[in-house]
DSSP file (Angstrom, degrees, kcal/mol; ACC not computed):
  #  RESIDUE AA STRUCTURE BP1 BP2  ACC     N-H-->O    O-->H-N    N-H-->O    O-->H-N    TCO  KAPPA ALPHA  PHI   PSI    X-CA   Y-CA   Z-CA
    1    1 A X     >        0   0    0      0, 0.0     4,-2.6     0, 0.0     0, 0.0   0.000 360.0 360.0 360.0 -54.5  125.0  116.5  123.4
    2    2 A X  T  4  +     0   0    0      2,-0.2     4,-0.0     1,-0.2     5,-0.0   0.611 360.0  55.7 -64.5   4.5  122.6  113.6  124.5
    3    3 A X  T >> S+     0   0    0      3,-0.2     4,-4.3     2,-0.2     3,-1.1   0.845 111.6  47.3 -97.8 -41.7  119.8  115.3  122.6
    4    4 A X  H 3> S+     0   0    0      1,-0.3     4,-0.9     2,-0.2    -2,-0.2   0.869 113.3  42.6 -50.2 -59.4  122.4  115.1  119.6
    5    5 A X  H 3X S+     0   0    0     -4,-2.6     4,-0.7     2,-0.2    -1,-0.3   0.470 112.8  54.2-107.3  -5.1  123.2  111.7  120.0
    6    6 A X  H <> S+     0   0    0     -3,-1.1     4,-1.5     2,-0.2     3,-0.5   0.908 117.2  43.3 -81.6 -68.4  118.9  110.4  120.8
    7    7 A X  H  X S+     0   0    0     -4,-4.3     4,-1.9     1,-0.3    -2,-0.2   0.681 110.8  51.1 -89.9  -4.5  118.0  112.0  117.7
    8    8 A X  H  X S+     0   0    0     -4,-0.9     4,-3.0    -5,-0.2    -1,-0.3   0.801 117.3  41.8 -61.6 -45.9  121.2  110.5  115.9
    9    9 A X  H  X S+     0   0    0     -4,-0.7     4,-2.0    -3,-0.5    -2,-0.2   0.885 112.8  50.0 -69.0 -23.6  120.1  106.9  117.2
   10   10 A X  H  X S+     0   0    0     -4,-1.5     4,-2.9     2,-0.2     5,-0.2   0.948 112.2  50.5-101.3 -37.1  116.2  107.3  116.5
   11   11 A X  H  X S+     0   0    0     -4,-1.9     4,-2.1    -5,-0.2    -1,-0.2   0.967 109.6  50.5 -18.3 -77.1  117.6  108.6  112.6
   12   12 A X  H  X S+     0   0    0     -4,-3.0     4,-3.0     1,-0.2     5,-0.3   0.830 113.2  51.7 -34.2 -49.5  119.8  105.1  112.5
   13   13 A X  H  X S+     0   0    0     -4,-2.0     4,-3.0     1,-0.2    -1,-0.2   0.919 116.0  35.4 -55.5 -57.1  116.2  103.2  113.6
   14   14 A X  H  < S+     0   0    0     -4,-2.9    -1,-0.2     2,-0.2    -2,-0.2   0.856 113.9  55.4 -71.2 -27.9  114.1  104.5  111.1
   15   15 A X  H >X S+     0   0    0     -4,-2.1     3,-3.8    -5,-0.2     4,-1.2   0.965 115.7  44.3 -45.5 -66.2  116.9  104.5  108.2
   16   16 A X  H >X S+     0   0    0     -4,-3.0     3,-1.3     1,-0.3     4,-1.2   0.979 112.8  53.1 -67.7 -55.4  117.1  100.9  109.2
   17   17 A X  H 3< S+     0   0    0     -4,-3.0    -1,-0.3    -5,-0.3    -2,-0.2   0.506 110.8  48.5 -26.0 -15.0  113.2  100.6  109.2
   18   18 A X  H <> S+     0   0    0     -3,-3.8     4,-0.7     2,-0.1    -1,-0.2   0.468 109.5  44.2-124.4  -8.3  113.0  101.9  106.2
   19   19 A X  H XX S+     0   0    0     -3,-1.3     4,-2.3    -4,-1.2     3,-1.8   0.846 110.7  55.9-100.4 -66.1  115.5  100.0  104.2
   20   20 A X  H 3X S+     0   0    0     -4,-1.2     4,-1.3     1,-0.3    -1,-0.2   0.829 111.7  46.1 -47.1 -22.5  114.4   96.6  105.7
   21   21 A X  H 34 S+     0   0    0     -5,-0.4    -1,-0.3     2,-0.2     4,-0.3   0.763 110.1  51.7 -92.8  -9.8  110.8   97.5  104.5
   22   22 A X  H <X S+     0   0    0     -3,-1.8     4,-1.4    -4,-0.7    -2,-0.2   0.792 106.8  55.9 -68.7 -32.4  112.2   98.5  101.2
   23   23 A X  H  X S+     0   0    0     -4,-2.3     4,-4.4     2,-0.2     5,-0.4   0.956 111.2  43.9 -38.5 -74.8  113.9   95.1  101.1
   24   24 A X  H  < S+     0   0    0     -4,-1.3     5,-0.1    -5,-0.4    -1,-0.1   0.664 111.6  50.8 -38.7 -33.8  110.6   93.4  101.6
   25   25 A X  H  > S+     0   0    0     -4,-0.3     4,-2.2     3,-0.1    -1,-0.2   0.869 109.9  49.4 -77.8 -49.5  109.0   95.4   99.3
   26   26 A X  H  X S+     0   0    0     -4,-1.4     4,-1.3    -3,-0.2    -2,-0.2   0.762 114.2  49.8 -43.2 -50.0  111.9   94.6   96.5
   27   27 A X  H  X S+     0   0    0     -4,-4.4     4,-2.0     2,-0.2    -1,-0.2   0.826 105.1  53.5 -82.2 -11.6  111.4   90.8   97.4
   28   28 A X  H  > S+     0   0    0     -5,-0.4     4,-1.4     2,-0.2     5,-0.2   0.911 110.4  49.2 -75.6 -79.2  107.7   90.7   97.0
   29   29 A X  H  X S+     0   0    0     -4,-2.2     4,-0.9     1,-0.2     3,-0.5   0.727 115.1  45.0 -22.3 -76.3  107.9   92.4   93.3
   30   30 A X  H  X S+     0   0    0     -4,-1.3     4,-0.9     1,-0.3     3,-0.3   0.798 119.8  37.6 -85.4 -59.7  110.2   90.1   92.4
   31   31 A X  H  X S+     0   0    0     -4,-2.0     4,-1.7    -5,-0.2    -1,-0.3   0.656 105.7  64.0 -32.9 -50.7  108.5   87.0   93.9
   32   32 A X  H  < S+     0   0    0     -4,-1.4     3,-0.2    -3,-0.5    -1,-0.2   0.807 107.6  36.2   0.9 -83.7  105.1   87.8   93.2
   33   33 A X  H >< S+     0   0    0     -4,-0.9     3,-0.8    -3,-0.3    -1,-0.2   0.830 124.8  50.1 -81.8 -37.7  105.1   87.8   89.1
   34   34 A X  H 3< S+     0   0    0     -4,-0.9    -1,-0.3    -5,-0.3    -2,-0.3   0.885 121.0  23.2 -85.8 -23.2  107.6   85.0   89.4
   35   35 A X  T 3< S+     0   0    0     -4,-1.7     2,-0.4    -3,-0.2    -1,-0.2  -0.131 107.4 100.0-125.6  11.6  106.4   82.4   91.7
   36   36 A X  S <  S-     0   0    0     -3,-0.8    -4,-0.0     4,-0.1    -3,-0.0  -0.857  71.0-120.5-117.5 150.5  102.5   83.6   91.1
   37   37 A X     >  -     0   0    0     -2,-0.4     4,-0.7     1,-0.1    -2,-0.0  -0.024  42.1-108.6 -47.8-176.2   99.4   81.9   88.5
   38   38 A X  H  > S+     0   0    0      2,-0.1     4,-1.6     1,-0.1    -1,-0.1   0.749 124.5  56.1 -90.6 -12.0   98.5   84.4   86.3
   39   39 A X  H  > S+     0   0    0      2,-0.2     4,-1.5     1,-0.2    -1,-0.1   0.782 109.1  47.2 -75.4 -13.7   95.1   84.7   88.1
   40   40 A X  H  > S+     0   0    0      2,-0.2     4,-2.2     1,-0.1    -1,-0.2   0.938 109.7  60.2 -66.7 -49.6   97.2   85.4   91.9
   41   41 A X  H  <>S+     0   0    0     -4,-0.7     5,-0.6     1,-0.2     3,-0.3   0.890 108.2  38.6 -51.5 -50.6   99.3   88.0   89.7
   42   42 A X  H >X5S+     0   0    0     -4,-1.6     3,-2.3     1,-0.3     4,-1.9   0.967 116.4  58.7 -74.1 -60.1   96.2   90.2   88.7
   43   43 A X  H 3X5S+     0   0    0     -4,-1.5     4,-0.7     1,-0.3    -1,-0.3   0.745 114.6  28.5  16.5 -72.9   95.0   89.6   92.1
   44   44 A X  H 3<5S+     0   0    0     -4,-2.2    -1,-0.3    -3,-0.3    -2,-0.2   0.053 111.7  64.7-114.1  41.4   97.7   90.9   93.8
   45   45 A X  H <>5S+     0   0    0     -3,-2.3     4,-0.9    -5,-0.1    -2,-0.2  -0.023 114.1  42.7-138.1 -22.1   98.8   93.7   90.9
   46   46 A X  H  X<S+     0   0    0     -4,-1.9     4,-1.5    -5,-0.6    -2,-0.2   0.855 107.8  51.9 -91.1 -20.1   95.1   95.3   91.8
   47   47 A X  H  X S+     0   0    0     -4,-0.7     4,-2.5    -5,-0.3     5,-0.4   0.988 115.6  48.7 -83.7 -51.9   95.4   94.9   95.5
   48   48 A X  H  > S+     0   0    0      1,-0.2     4,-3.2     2,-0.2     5,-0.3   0.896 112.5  45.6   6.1 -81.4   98.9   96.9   94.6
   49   49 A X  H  X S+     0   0    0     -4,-0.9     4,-0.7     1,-0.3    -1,-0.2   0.803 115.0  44.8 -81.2 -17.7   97.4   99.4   92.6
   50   50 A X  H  X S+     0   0    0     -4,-1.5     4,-1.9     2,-0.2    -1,-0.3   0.726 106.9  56.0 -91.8  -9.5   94.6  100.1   94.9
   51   51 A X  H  X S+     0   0    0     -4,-2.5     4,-2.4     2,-0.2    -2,-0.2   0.772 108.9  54.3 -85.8 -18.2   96.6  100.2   98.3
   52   52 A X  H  X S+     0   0    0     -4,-3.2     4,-1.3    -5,-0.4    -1,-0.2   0.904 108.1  46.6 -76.8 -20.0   98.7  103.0   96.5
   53   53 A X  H  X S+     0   0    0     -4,-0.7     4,-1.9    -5,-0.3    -1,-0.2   0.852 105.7  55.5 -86.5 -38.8   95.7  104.8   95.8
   54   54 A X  H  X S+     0   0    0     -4,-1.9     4,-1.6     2,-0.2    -2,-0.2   0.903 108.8  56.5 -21.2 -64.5   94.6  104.4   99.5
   55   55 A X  H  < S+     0   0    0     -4,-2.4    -2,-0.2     1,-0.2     4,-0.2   0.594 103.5  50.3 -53.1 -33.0   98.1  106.1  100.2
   56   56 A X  H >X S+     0   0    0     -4,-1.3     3,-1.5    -5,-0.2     4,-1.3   0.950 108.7  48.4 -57.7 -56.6   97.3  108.8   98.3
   57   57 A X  H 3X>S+     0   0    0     -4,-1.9     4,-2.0     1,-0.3     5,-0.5   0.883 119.5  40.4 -52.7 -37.4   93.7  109.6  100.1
   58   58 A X  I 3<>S+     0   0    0     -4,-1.6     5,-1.4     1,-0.2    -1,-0.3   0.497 111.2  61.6-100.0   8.3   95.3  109.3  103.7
   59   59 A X  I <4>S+     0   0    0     -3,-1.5     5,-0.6     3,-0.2    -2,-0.2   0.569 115.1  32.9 -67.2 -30.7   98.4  111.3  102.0
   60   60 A X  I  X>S+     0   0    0     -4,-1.3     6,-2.2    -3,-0.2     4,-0.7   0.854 132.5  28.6-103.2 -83.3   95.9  114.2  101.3
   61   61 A X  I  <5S+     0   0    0     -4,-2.0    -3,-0.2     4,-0.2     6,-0.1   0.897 123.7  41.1 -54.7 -50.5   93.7  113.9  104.2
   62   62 A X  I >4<S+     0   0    0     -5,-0.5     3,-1.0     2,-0.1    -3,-0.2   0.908 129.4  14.7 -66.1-103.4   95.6  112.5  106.8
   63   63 A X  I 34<S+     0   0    0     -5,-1.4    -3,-0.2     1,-0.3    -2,-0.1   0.694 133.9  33.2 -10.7 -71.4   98.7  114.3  106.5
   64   64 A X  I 3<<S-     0   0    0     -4,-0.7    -1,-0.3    -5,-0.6    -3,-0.2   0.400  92.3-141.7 -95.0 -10.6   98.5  117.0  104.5
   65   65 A X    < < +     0   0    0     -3,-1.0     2,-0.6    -5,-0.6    -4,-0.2   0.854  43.6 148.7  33.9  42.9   94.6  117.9  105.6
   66   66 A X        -     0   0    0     -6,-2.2     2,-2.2     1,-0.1    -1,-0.2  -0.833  51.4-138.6-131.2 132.5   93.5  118.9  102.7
   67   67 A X        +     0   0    0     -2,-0.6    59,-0.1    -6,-0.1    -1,-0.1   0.033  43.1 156.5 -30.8  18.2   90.1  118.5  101.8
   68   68 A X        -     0   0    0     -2,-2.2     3,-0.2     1,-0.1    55,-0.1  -0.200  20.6-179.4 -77.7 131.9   90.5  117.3   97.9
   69   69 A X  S    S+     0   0    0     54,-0.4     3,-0.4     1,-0.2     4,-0.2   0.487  70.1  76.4-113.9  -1.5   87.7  115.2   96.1
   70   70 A X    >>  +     0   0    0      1,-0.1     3,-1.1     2,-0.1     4,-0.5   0.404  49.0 104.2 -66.5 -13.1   89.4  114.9   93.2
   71   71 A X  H >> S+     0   0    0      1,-0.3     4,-1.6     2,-0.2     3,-0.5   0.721  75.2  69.0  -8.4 -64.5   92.0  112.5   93.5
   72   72 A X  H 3> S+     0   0    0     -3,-0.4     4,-2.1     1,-0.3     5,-0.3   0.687  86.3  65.6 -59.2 -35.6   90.1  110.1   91.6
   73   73 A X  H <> S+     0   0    0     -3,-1.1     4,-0.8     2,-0.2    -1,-0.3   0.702 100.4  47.1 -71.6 -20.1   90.4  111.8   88.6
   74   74 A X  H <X S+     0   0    0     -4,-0.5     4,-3.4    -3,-0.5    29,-0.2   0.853 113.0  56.9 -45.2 -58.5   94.3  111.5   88.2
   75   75 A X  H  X S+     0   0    0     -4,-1.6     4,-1.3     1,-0.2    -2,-0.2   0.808 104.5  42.3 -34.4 -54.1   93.6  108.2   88.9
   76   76 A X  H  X S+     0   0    0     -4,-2.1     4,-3.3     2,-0.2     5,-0.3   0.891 115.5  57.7 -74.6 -47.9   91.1  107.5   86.2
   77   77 A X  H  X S+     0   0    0     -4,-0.8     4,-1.6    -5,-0.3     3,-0.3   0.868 107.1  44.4 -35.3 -71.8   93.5  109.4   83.7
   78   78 A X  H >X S+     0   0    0     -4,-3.4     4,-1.6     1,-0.2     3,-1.0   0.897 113.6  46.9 -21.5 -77.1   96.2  107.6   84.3
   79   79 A X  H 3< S+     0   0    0     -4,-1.3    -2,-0.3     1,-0.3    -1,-0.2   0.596 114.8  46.8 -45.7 -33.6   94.5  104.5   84.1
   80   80 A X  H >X S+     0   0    0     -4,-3.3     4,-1.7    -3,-0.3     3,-0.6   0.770 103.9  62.3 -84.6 -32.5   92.6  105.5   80.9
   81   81 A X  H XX S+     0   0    0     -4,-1.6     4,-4.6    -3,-1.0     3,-1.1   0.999 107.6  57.2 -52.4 -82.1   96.2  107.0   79.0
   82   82 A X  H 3< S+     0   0    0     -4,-1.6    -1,-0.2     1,-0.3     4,-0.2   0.437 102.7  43.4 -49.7   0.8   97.0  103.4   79.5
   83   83 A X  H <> S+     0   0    0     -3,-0.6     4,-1.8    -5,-0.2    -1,-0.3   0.779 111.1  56.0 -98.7 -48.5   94.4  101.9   77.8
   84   84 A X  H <X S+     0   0    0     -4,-1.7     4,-0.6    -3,-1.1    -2,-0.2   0.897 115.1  33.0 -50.6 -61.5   94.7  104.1   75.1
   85   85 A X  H >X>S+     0   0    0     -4,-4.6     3,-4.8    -5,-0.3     4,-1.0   0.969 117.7  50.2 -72.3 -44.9   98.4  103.5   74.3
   86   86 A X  H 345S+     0   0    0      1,-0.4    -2,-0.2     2,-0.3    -1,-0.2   0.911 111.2  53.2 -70.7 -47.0   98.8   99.7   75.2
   87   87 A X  H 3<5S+     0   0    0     -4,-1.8    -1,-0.4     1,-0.2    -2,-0.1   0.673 111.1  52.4 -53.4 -11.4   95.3   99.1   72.9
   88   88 A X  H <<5S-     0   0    0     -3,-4.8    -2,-0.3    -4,-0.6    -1,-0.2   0.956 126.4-105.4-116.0 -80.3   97.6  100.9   70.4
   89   89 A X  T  <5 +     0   0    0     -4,-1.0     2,-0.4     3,-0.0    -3,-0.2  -0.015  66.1 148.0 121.4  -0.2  100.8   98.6   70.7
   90   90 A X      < -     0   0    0     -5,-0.9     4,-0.1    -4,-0.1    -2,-0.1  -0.363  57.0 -97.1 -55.0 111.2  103.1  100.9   72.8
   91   91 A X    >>  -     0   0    0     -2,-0.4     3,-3.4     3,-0.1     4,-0.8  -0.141  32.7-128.8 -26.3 112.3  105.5   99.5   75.2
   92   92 A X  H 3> S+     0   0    0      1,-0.2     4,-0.8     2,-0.2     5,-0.3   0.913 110.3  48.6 -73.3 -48.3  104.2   99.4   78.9
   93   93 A X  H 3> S+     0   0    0      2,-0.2     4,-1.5     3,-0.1    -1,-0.2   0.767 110.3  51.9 -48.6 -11.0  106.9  100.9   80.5
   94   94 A X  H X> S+     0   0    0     -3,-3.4     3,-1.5     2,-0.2     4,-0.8   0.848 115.9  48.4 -82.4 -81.9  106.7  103.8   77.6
   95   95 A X  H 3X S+     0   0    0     -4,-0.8     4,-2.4     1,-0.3    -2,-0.2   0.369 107.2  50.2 -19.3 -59.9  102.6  103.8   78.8
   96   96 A X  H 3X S+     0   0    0     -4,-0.8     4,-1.5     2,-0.2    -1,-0.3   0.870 114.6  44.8 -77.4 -53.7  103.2  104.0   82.3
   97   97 A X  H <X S+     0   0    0     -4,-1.5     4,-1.8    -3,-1.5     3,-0.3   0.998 117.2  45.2 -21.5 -76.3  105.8  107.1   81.6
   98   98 A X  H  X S+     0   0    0     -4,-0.8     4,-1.7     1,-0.3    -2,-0.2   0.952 112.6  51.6 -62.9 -43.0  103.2  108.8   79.1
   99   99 A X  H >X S+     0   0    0     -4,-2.4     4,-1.7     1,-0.3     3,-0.8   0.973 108.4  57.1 -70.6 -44.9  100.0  108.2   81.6
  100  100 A X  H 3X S+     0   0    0     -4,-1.5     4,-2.1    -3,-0.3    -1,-0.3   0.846 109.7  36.3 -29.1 -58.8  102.0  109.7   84.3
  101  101 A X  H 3< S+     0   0    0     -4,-1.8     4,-0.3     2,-0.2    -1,-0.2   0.383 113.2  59.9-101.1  21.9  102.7  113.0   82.8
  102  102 A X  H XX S+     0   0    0     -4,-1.7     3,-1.7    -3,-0.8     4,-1.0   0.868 113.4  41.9 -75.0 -87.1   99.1  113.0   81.2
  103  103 A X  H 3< S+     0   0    0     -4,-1.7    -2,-0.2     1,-0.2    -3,-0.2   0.385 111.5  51.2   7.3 -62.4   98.1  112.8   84.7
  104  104 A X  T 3X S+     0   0    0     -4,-2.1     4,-1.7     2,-0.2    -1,-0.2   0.693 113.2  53.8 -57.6 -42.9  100.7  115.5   86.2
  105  105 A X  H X> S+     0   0    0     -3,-1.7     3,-1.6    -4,-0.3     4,-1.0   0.988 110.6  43.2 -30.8 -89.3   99.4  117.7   83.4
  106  106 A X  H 3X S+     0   0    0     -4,-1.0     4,-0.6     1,-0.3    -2,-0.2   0.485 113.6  43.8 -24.9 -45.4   96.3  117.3   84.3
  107  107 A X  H 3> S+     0   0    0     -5,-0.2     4,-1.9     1,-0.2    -1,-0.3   0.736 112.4  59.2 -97.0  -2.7   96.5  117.7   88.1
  108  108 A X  H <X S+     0   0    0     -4,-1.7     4,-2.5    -3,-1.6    -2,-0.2   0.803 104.7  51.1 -62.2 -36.4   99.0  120.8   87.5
  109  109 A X  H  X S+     0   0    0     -4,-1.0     4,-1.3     2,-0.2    -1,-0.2   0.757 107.9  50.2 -61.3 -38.2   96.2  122.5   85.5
  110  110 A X  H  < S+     0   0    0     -4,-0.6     3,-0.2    -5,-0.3     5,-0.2   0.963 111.3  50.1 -63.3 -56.9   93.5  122.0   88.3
  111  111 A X  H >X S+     0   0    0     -4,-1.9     3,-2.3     1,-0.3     4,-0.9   0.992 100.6  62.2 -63.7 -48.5   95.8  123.5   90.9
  112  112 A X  H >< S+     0   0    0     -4,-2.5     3,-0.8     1,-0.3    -1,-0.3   0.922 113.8  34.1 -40.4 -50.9   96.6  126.4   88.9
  113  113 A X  T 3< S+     0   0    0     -4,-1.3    -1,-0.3    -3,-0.2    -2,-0.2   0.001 125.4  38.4 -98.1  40.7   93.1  127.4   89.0
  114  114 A X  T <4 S+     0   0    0     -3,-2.3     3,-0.5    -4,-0.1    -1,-0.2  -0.017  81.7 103.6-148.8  44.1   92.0  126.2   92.4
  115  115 A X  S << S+     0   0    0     -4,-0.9    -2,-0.1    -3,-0.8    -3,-0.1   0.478  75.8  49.6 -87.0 -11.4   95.0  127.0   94.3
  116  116 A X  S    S+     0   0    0     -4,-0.2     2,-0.3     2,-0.0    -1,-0.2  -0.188  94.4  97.7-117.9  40.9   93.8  130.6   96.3
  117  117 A X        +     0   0    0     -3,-0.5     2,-0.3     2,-0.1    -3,-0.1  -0.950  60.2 179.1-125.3-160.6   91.2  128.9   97.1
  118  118 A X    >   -     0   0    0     -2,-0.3     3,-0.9   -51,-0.0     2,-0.4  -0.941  47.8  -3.0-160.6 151.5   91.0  126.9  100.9
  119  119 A X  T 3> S-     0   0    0     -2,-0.3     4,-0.8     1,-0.2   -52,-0.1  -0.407 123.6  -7.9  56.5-111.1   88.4  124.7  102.7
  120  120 A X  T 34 S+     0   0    0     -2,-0.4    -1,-0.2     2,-0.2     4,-0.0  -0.299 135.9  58.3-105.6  34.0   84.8  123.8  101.2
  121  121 A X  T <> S+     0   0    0     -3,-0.9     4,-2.6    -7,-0.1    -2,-0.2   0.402 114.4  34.6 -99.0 -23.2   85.6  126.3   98.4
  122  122 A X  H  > S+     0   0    0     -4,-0.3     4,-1.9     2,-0.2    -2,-0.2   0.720 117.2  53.8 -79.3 -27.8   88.8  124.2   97.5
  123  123 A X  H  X S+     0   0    0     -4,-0.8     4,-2.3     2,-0.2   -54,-0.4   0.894 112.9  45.4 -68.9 -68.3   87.1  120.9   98.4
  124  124 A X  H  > S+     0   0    0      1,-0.2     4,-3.3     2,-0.2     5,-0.4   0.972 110.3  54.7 -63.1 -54.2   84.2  122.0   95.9
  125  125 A X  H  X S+     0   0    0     -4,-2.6     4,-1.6     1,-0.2    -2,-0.2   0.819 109.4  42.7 -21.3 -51.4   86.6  123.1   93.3
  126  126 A X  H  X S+     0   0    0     -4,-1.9     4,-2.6     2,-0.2    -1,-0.2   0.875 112.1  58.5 -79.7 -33.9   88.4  119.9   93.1
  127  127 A X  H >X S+     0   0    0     -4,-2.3     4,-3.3     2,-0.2     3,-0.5   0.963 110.5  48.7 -36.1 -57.7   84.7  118.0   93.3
  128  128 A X  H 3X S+     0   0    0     -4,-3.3     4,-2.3     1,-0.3    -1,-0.2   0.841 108.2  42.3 -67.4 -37.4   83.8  119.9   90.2
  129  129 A X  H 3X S+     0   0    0     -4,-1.6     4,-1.3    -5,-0.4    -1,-0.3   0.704 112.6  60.9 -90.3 -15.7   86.3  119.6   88.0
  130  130 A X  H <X S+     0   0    0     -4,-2.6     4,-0.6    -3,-0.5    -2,-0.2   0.902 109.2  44.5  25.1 -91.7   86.3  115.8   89.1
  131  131 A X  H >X S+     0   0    0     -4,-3.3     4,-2.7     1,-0.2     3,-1.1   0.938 108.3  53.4 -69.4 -51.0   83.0  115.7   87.9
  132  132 A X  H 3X S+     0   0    0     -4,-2.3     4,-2.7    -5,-0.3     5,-0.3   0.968 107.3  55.7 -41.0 -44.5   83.7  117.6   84.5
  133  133 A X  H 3< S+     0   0    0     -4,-1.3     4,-0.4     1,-0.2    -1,-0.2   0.678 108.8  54.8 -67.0 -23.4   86.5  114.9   84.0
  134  134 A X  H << S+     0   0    0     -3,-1.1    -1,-0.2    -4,-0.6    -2,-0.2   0.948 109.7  37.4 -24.8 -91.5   83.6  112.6   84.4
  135  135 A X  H >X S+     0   0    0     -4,-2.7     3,-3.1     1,-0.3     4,-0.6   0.925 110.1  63.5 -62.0 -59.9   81.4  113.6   82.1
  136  136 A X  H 3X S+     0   0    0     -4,-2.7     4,-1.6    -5,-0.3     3,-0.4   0.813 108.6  49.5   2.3 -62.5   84.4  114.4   79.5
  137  137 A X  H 34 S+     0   0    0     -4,-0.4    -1,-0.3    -5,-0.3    -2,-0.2   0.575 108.2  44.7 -80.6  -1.6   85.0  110.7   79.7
  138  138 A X  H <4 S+     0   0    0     -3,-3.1    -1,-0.2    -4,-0.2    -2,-0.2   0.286 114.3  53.5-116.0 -15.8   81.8  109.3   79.1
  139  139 A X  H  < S+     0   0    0     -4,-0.6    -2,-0.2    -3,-0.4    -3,-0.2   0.704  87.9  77.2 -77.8 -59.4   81.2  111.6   76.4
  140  140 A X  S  < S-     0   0    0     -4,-1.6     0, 0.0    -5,-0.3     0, 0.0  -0.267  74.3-140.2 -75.8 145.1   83.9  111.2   74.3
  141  141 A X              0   0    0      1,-0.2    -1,-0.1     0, 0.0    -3,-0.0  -0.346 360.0 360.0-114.8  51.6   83.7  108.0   72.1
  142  142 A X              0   0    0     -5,-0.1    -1,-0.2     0, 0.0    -2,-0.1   0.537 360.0 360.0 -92.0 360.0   87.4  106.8   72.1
């Protein structure tokens, strides 16, 4: 019963830990774009998009422990799907949709084919195709 009722309070702690930092998070957004120059805005809409990408890397390594060098190539995908439509005249929230499930595509197709394998063979796998995505992009004259 007391074990029941510890792990019922330490739930309540983090629930409430989690909302008050969702609060915080919710008032920042909102503050930010409204109360920022436009050069603070870019500023802190990169600092943004690179601490989520941080979160990813110590989501993968840290966490999850797995070995993946490839990351970055979602990343750039994304980021390049959005260049591509917005240069075109597309709505960003439709861009930020579409780059996503260019992206999801993308990293669903890797895992299919480097999913049996585990350690520095999975590690190289993800490197390589990485690097393919690389070249791919540096090649092609979009």
């Amino acid at each position: 019963m007391r074990v029941l009722a510890r792990t019922r309070d330490r739930l309540g702690r983090e629930r409430a830990t989690w909302l008050a930092g969702a609060a915080a998070t919710l008032a920042i957004a909102i503050a930010v774009p409204v109360l920022s120059r436009p050069a603070d805005l870019h500023f802190w809409t990169e600092t943004a998009v690179l601490a989520l990408y941080a979160m990813s890397v110590n989501l993968l390594l840290g966490y999850a422990g797995i070995p993946s060098f490839g990351q970055a190539a979602y990343f750039g995908i994304g980021a390049y799907a959005v260049g591509l439509l917005a240069t075109r005249g597309f709505p960003l929230p439709l861009t930020i949709l579409a780059a996503t499930v260019v992206a999801t595509v993308a990293a669903v197709i890797v895992i299919r084919l480097s999913v049996r394998a585990s350690g520095l063979a999975f590690s190289m796998l993800t490197l390589a195709f990485a690097q393919a995505l690389f070249t791919v992009t540096f090649r092609l004259d979009l």
